[in-house]
Each structure stands twice: as C-alpha cells, then as structure tokens.
VEXTOR-270365 format. One record per residue: x, y, z of N, C-alpha, C, O in turn; residue number from 1; residue in one letter. Coordinates in nm, 4 decimals. Example, Ala and Ser with C-alpha at 12.3 -4.5 7.8 and 13.67 -1.06 7.14 Angstrom:
BEGIN
<pt><n_X>1.3190</n_X><n_Y>-0.5690</n_Y><n_Z>0.7800</n_Z><ca_X>1.2300</ca_X><ca_Y>-0.4500</ca_Y><ca_Z>0.7800</ca_Z><c_X>1.3200</c_X><c_Y>-0.3300</c_Y><c_Z>0.7800</c_Z><o_X>1.4236</o_X><o_Y>-0.3319</o_Y><o_Z>0.8465</o_Z><pos>1</pos><code>a</code></pt>
<pt><n_X>1.2850</n_X><n_Y>-0.2250</n_Y><n_Z>0.7080</n_Z><ca_X>1.3670</ca_X><ca_Y>-0.1060</ca_Y><ca_Z>0.7140</ca_Z><c_X>1.2900</c_X><c_Y>0.0030</c_Y><c_Z>0.7870</c_Z><o_X>1.3409</o_X><o_Y>0.1138</o_Y><o_Z>0.8039</o_Z><pos>2</pos><code>s</code></pt>
% end
This chain:
BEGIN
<pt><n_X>12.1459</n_X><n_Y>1.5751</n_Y><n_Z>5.7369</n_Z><ca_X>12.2748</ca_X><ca_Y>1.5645</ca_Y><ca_Z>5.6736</ca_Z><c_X>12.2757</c_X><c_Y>1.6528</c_Y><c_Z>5.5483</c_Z><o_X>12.1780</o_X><o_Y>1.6755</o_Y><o_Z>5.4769</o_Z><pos>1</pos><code>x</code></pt>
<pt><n_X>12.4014</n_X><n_Y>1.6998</n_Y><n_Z>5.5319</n_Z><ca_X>12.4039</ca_X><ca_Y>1.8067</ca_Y><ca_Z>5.4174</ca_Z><c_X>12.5156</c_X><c_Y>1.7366</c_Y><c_Z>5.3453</c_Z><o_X>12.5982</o_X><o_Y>1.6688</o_Y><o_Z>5.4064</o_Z><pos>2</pos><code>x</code></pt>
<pt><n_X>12.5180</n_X><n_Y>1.7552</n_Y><n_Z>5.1977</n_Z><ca_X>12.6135</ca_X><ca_Y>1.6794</ca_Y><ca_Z>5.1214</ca_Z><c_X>12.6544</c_X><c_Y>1.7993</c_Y><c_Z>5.0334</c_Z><o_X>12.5715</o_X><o_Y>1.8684</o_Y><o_Z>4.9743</o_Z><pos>3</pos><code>x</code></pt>
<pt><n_X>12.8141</n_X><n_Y>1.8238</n_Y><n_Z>5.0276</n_Z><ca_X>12.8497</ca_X><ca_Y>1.9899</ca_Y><ca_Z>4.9143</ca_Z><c_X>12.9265</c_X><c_Y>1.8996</c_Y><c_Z>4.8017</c_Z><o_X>12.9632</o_X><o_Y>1.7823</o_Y><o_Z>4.8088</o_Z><pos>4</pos><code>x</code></pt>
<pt><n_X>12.9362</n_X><n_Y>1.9779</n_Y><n_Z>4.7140</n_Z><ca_X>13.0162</ca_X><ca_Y>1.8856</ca_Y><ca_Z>4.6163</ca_Z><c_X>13.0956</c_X><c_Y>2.0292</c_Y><c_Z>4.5165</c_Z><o_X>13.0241</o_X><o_Y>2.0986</o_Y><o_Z>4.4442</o_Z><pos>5</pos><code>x</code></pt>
<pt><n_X>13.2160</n_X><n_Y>2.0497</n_Y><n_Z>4.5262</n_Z><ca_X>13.2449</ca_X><ca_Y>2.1371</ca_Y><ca_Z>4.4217</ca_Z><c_X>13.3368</c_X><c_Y>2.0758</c_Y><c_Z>4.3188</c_Z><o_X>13.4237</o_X><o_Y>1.9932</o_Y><o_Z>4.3465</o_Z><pos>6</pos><code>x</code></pt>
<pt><n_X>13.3125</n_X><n_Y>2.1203</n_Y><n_Z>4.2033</n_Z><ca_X>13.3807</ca_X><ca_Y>2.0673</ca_Y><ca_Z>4.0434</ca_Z><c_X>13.4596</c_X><c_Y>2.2066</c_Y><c_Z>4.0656</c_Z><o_X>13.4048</o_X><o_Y>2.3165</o_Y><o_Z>4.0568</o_Z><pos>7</pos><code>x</code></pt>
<pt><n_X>13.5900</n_X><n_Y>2.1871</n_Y><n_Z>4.0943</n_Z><ca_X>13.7005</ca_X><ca_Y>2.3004</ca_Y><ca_Z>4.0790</ca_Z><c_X>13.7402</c_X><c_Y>2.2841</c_Y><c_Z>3.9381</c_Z><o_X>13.7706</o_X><o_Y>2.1650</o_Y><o_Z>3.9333</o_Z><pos>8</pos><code>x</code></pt>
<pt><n_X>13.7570</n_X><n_Y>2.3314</n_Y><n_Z>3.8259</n_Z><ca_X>13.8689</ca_X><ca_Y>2.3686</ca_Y><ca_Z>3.7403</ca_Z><c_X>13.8608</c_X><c_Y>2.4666</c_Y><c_Z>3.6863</c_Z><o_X>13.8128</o_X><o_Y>2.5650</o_Y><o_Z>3.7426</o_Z><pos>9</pos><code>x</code></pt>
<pt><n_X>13.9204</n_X><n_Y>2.4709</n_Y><n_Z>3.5176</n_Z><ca_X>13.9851</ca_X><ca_Y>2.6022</ca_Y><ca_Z>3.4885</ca_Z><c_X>13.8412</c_X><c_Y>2.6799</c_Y><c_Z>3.4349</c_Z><o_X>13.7502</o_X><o_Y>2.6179</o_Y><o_Z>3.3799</o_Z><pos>10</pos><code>x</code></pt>
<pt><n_X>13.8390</n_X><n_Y>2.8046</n_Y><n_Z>3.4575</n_Z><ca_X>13.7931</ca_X><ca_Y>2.8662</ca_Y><ca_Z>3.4104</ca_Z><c_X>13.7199</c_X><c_Y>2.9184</c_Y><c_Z>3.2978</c_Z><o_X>13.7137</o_X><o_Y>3.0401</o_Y><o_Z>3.2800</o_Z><pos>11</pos><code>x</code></pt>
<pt><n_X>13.6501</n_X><n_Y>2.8160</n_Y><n_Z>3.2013</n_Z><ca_X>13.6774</ca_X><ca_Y>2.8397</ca_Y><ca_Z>3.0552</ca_Z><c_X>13.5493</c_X><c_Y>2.8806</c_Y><c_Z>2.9559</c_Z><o_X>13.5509</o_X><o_Y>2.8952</o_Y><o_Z>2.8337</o_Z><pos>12</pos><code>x</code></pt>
<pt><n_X>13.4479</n_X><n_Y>2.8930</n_Y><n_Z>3.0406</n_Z><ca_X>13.3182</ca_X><ca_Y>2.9383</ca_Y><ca_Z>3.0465</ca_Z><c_X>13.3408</c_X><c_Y>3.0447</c_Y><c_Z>2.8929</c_Z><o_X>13.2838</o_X><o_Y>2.9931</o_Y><o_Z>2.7967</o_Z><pos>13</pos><code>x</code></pt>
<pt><n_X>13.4055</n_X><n_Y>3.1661</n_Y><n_Z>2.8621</n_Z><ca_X>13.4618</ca_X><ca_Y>3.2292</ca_Y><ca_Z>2.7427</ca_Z><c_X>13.4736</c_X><c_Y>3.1911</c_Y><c_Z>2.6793</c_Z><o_X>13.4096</o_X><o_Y>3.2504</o_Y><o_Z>2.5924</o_Z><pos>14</pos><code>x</code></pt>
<pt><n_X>13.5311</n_X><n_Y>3.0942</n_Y><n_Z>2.6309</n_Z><ca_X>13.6149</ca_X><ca_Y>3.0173</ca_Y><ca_Z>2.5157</ca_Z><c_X>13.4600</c_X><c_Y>2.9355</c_Y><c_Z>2.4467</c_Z><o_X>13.4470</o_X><o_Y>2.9283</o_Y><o_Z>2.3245</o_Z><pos>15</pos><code>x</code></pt>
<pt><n_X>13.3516</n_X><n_Y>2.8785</n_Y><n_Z>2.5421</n_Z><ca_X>13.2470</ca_X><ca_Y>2.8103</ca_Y><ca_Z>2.5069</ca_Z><c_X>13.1286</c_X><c_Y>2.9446</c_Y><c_Z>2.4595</c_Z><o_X>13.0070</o_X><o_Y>2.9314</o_Y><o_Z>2.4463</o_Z><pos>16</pos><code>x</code></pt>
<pt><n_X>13.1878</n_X><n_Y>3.0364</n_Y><n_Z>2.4458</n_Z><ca_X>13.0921</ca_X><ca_Y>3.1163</ca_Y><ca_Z>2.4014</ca_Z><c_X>13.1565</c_X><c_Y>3.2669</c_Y><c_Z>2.2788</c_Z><o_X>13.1295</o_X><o_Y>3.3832</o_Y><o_Z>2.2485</o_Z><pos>17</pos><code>x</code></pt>
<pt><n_X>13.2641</n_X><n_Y>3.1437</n_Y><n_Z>2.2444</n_Z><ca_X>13.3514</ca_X><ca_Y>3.2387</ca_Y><ca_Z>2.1205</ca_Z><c_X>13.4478</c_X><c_Y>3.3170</c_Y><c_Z>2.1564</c_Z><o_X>13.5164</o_X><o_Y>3.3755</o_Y><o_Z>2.0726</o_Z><pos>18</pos><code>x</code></pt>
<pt><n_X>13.4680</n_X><n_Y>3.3298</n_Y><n_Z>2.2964</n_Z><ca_X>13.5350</ca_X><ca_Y>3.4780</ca_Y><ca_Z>2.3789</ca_Z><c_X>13.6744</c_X><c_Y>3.4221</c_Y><c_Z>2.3996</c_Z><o_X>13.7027</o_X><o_Y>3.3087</o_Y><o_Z>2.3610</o_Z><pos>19</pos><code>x</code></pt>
<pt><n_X>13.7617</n_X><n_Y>3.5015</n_Y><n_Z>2.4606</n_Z><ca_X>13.9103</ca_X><ca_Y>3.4873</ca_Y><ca_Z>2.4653</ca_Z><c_X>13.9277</c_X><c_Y>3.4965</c_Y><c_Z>2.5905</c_Z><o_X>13.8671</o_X><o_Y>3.5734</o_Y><o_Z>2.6651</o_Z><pos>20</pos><code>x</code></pt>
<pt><n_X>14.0313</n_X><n_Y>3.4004</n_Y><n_Z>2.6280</n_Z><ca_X>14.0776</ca_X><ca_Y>3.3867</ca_Y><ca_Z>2.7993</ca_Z><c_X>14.2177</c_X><c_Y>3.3056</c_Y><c_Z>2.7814</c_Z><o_X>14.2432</o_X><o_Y>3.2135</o_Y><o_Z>2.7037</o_Z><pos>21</pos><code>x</code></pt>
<pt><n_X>14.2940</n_X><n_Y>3.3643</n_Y><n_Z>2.8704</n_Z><ca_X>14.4086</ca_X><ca_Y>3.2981</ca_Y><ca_Z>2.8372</ca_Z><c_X>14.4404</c_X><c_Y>3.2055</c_Y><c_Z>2.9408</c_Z><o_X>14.4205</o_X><o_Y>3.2541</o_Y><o_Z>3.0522</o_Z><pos>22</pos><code>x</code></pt>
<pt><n_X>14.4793</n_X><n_Y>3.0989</n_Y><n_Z>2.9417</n_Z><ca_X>14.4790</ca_X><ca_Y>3.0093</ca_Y><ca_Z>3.0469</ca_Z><c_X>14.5591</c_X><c_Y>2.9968</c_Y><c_Z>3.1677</c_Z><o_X>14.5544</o_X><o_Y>2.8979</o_Y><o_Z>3.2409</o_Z><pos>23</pos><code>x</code></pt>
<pt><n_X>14.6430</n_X><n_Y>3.1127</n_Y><n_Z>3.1901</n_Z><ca_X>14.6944</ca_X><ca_Y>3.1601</ca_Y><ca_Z>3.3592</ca_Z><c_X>14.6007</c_X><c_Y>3.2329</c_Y><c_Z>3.3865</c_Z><o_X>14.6180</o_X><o_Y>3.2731</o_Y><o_Z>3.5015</o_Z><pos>24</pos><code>x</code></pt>
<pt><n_X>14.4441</n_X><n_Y>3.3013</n_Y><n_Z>3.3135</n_Z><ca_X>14.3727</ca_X><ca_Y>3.4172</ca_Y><ca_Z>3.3537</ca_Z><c_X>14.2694</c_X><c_Y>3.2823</c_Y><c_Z>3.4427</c_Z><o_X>14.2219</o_X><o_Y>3.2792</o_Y><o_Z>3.5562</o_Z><pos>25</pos><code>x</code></pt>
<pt><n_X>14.2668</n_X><n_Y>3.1858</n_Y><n_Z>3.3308</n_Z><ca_X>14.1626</ca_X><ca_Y>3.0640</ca_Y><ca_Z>3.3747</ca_Z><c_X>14.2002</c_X><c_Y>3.0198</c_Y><c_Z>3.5241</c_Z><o_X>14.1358</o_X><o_Y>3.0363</o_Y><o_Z>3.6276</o_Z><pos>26</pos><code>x</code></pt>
<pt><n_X>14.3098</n_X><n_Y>2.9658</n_Y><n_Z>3.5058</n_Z><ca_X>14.3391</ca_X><ca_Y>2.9255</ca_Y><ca_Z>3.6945</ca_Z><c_X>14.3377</c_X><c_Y>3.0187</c_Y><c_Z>3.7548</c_Z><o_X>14.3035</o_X><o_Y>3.0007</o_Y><o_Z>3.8717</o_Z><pos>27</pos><code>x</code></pt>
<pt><n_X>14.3751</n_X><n_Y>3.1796</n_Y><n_Z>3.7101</n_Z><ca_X>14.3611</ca_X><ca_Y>3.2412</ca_Y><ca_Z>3.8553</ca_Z><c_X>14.2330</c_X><c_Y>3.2725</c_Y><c_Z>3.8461</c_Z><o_X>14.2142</o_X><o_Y>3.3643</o_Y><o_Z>3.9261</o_Z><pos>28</pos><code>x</code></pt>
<pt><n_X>14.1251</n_X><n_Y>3.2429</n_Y><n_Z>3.7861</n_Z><ca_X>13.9860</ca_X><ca_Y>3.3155</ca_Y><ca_Z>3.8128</ca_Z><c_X>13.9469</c_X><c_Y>3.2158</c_Y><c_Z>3.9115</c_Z><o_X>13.8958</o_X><o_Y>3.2516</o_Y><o_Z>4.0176</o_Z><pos>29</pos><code>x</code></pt>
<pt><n_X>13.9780</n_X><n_Y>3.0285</n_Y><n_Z>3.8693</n_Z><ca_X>13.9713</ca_X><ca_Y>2.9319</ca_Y><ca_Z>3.9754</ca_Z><c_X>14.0184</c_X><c_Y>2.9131</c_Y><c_Z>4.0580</c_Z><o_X>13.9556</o_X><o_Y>2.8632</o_Y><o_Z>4.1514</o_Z><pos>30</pos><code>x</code></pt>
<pt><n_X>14.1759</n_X><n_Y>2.9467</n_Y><n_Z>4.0721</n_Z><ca_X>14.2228</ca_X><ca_Y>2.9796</ca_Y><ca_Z>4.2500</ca_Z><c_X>14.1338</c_X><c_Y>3.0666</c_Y><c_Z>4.2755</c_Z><o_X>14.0412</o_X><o_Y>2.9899</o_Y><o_Z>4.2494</o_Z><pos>31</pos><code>x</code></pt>
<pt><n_X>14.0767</n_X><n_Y>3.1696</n_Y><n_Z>4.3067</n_Z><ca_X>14.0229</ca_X><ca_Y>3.2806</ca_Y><ca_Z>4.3499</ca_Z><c_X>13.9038</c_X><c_Y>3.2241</c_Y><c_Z>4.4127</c_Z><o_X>13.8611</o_X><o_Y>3.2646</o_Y><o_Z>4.5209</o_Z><pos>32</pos><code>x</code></pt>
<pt><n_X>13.8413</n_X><n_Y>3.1149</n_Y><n_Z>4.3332</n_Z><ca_X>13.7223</ca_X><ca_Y>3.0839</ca_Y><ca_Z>4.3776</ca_Z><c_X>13.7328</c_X><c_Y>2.9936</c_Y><c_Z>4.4668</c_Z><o_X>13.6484</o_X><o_Y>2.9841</o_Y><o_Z>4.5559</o_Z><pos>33</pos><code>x</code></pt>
<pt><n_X>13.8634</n_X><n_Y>2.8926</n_Y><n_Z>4.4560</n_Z><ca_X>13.8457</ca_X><ca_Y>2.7935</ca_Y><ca_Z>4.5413</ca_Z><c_X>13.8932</c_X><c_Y>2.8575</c_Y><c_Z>4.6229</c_Z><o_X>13.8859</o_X><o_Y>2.7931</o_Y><o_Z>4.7276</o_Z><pos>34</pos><code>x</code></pt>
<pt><n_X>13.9508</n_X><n_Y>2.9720</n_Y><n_Z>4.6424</n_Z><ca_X>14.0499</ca_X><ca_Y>3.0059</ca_Y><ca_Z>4.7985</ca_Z><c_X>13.8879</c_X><c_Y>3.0279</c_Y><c_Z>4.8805</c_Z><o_X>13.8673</o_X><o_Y>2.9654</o_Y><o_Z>4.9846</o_Z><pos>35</pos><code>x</code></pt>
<pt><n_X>13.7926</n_X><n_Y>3.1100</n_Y><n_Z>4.8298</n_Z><ca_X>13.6524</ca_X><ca_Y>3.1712</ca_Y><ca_Z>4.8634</ca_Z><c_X>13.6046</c_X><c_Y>3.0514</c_Y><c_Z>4.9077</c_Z><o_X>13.6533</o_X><o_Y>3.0206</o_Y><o_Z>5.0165</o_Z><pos>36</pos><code>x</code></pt>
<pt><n_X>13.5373</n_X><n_Y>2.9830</n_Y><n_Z>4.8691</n_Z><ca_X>13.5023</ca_X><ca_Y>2.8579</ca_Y><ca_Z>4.9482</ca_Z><c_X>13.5490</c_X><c_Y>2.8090</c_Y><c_Z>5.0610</c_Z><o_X>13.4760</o_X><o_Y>2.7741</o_Y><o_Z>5.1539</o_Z><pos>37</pos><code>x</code></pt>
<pt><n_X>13.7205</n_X><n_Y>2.8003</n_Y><n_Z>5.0621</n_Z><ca_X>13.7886</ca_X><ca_Y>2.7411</ca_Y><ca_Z>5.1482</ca_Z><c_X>13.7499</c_X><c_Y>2.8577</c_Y><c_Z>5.2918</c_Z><o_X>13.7007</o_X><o_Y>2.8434</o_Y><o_Z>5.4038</o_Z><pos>38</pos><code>x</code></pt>
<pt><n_X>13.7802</n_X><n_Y>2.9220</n_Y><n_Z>5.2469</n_Z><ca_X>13.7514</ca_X><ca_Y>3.0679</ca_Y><ca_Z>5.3398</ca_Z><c_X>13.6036</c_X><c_Y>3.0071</c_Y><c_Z>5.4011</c_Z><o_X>13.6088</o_X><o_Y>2.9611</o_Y><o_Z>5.5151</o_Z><pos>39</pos><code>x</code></pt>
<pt><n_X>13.5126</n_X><n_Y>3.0057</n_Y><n_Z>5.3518</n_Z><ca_X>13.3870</ca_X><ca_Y>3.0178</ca_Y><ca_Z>5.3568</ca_Z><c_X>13.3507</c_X><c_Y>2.8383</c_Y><c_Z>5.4968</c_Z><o_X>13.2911</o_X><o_Y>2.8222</o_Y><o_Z>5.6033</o_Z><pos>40</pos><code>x</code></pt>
<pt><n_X>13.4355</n_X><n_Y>2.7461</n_Y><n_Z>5.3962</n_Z><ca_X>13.3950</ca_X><ca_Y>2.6290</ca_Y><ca_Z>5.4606</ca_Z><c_X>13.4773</c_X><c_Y>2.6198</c_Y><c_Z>5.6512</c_Z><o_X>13.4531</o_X><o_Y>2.5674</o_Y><o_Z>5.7599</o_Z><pos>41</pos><code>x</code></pt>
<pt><n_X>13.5759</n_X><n_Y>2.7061</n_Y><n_Z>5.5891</n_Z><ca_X>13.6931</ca_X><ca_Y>2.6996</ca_Y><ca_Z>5.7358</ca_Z><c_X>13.6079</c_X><c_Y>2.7666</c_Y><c_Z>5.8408</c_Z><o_X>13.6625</o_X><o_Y>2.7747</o_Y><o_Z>5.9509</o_Z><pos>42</pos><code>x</code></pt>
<pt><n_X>13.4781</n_X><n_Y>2.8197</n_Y><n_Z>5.8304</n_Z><ca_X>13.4268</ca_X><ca_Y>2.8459</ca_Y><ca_Z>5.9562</ca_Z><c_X>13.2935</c_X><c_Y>2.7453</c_Y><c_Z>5.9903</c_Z><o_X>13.2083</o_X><o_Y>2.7690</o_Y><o_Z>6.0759</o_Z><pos>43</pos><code>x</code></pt>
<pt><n_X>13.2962</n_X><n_Y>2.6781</n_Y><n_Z>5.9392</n_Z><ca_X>13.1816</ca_X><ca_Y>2.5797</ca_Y><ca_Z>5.9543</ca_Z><c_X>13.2020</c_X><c_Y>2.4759</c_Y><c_Z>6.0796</c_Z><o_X>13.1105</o_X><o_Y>2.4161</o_Y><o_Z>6.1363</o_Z><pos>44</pos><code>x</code></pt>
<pt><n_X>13.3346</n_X><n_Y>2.4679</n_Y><n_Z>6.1090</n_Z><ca_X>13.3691</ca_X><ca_Y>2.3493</ca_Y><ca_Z>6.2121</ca_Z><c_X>13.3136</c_X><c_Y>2.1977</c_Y><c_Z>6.2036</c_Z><o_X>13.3070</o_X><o_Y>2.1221</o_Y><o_Z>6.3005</o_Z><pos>45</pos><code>x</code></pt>
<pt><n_X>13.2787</n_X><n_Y>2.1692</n_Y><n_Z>6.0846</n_Z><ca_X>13.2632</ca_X><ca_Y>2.0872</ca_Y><ca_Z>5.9868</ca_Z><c_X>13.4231</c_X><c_Y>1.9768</c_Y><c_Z>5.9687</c_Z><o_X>13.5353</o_X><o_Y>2.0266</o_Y><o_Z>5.9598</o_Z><pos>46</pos><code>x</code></pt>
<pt><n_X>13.4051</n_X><n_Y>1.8756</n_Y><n_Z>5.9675</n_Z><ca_X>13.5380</ca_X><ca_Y>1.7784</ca_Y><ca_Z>5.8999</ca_Z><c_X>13.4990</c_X><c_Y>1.7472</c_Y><c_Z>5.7212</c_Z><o_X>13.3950</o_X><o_Y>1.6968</o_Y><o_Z>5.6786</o_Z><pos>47</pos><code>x</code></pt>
<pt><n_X>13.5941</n_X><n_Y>1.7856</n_Y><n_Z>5.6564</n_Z><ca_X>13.5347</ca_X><ca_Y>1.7850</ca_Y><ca_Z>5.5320</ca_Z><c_X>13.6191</c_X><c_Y>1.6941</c_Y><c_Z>5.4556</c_Z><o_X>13.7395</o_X><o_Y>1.7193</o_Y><o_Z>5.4603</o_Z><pos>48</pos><code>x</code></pt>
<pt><n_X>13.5727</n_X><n_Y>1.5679</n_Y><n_Z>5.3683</n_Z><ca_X>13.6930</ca_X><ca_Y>1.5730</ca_Y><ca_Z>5.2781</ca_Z><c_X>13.6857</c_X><c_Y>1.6083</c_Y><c_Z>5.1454</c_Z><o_X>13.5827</o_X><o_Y>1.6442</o_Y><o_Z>5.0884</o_Z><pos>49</pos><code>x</code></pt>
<pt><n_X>13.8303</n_X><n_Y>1.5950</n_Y><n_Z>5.0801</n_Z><ca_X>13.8436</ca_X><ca_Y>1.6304</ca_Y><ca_Z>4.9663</ca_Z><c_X>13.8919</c_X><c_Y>1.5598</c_Y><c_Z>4.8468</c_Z><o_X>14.0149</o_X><o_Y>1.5586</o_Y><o_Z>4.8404</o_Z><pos>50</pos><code>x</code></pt>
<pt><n_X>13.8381</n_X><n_Y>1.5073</n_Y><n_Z>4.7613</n_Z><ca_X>13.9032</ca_X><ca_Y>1.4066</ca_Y><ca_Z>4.6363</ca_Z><c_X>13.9780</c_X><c_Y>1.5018</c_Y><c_Z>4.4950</c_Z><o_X>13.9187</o_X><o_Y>1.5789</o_Y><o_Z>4.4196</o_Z><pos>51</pos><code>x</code></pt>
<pt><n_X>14.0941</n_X><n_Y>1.4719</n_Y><n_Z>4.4940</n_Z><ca_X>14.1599</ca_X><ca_Y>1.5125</ca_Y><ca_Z>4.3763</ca_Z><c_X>14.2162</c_X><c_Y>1.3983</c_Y><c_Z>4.3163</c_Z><o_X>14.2774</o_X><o_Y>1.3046</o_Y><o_Z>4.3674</o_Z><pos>52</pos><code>x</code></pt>
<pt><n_X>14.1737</n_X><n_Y>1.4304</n_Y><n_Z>4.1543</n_Z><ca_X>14.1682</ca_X><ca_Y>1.3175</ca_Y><ca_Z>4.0770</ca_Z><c_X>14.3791</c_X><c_Y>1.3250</c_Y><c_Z>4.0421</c_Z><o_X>14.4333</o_X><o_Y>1.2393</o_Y><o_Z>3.9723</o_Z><pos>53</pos><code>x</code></pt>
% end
C-alpha cells in the first residue's frame, strides 16, 4: 500500500526569506503545481480521494 499526501497552498516560500511575491503570482505558482500532479496522478488508474478544508 502506498499513502500520497499533498499540502496545496499559496506559494509563499519568498516572503519567508525577505523576498517579494505578490499573491495572484502565489496561486498561480500553486495552480501550476497542483494542475502537474493532477496530470501526473490521472494516469495511475488509481481511485484517489481528496480533502479540502
């Protein structure tokens, strides 16, 4: 058995290291990533679920 777990949110990795990001740059750096995954998991033929808080 394999167990995945992804923590989706914003982007903000910059900001914790003094740097500048503006926060529509933040979600789209995290859409981008979650679309990649989704991409990635949709060939697994896998049933997956998903919890959003």
């Amino acid at each position: 058995m394999v167990l995945l777990s992804f923590d989706i949110e914003e982007f903000d990795m910059p900001l914790e290291y003094k740097g500048e990001i503006s926060f529509d740059k933040q979600i789209s750096i995290s859409q981008h990533g979650l679309e990649n995954i989704l991409n990635i998991l949709k060939n697994t033929e896998q049933k997956l679920p998903f919890f959003l808080p």
